[in-house]
C-alpha positions as CSV (number, residue, x, y, z in Angstrom):
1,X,3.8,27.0,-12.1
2,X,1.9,24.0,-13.8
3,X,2.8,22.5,-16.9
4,X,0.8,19.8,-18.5
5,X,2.7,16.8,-20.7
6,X,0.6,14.7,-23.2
7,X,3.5,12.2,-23.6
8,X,7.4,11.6,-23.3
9,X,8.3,14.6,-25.0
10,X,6.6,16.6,-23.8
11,X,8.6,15.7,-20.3
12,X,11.6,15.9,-22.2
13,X,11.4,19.2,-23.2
14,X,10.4,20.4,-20.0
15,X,13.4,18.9,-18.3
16,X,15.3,20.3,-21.1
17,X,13.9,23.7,-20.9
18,X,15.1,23.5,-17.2
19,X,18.5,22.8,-17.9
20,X,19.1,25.3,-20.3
21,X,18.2,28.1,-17.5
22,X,19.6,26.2,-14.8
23,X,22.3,27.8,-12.7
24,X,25.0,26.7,-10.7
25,X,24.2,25.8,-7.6
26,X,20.3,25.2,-8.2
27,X,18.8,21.7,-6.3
28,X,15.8,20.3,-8.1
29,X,13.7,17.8,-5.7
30,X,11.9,15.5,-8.2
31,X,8.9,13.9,-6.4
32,X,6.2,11.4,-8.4
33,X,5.2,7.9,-8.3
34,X,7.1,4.8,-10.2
35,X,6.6,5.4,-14.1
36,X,5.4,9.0,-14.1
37,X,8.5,9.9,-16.5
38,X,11.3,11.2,-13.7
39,X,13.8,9.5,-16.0
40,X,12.3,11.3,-18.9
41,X,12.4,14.4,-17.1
42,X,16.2,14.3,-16.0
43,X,17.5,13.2,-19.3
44,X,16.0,16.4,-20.2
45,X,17.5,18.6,-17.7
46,X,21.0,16.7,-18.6
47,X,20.3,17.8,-22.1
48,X,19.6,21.3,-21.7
49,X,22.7,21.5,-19.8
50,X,24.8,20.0,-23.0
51,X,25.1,16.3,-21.0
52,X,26.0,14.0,-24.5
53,X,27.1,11.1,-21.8
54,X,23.3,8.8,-21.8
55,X,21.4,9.2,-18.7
56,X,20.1,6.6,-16.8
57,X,18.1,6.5,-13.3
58,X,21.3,5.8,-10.4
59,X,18.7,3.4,-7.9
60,X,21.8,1.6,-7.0
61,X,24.8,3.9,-6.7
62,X,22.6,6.8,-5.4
63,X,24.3,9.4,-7.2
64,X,25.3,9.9,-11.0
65,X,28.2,12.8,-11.8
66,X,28.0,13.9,-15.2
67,X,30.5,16.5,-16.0
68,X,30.6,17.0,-19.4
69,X,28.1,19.5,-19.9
70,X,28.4,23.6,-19.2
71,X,28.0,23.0,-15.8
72,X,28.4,19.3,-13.2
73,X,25.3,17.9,-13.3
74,X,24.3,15.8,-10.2
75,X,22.0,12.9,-10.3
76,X,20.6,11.6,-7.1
77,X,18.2,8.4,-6.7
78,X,17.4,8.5,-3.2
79,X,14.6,5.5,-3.5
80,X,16.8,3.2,-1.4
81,X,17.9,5.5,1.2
82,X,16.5,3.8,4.8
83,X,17.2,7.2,6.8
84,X,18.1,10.5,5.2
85,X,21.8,10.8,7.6
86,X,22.8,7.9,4.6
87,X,23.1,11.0,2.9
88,X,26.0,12.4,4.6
89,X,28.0,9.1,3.7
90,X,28.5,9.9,0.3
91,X,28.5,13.8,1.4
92,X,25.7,15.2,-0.2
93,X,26.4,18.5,1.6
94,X,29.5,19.0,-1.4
95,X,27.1,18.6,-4.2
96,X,24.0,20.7,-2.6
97,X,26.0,23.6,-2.3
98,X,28.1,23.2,-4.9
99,X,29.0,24.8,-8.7
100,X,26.9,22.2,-10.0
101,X,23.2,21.6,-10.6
102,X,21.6,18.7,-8.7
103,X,18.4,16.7,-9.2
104,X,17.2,14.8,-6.2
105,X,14.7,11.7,-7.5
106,X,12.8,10.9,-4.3
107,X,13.4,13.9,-2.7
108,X,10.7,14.0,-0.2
109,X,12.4,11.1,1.2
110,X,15.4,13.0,2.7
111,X,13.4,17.2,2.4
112,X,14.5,17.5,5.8
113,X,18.4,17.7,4.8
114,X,18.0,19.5,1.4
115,X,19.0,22.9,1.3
116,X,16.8,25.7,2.7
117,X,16.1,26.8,-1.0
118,X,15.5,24.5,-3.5
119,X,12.9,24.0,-6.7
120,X,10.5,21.0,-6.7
121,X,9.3,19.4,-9.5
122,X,6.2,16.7,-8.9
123,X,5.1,15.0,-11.7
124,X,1.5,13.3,-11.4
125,X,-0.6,11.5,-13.4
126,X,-4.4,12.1,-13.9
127,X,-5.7,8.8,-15.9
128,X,-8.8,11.0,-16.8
129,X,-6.5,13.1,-19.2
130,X,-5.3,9.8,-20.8
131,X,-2.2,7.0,-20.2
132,X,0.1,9.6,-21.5
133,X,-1.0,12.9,-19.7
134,X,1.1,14.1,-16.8
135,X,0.9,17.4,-14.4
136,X,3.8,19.0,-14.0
137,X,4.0,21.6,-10.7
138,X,7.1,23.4,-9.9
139,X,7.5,25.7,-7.1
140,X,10.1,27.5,-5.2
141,X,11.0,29.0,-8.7
């Protein structure tokens, strides 16, 4: 499925439309370069799943736990991870397979430990269609 964004809320309400169909137990791999609105996009997913908590990108703690919501809502960062067994540190296996939902940020970093079914989201922009324009491609839905 591609979804096009004109700006920021557009993102948003993706993310958010996400969350708000999101089941427990769903991994999202969020792939796109720096400043294509991953940030955006989360906040929206934390939304749609009732997160009030603000949402903020985890680059140096990896991993975010927000648990106020109607389900645990996992928030990876894996932009700093050197080699994807860093991953079993902090025991990602709990989280992938868990009741919660979990977003992976630079997911294609670590793809070859993420679970065997999973839904990724690339965001990419096309500075043809504007500053503000973004395509959005999900698959594995």
């Amino acid at each position: 499925m591609v979804m096009e964004s004109f700006g920021a809320q557009d993102t948003f309400a993706l993310g958010e439309k996400i969350g708000n169909g999101a089941k427990a137990g769903q991994v999202y791999s969020l792939v796109g370069d720096l400043g294509v609105g991953k940030t955006v996009f989360t906040q929206g997913v934390a939304a749609g799943l009732g997160v009030t908590e603000p949402v903020n990108s985890p680059t140096f703690t990896i991993l975010q736990i927000y648990e106020g919501g109607r389900l645990p809502f996992y928030h990876f960062d894996v932009y700093r991870i050197g080699d994807p067994e860093e991953m079993d540190e902090i025991g990602c296996e709990e989280f992938f397979y868990g009741e919660g939902v979990c977003l992976v940020e630079w997911a294609d970093l670590i793809r070859e430990i993420l679970p065997p079914s999973y839904i990724e989201v690339k965001i990419e922009k096309d500075p043809e269609k504007g500053f503000d324009y973004r395509r959005i491609t999900l698959t594995g839905i």
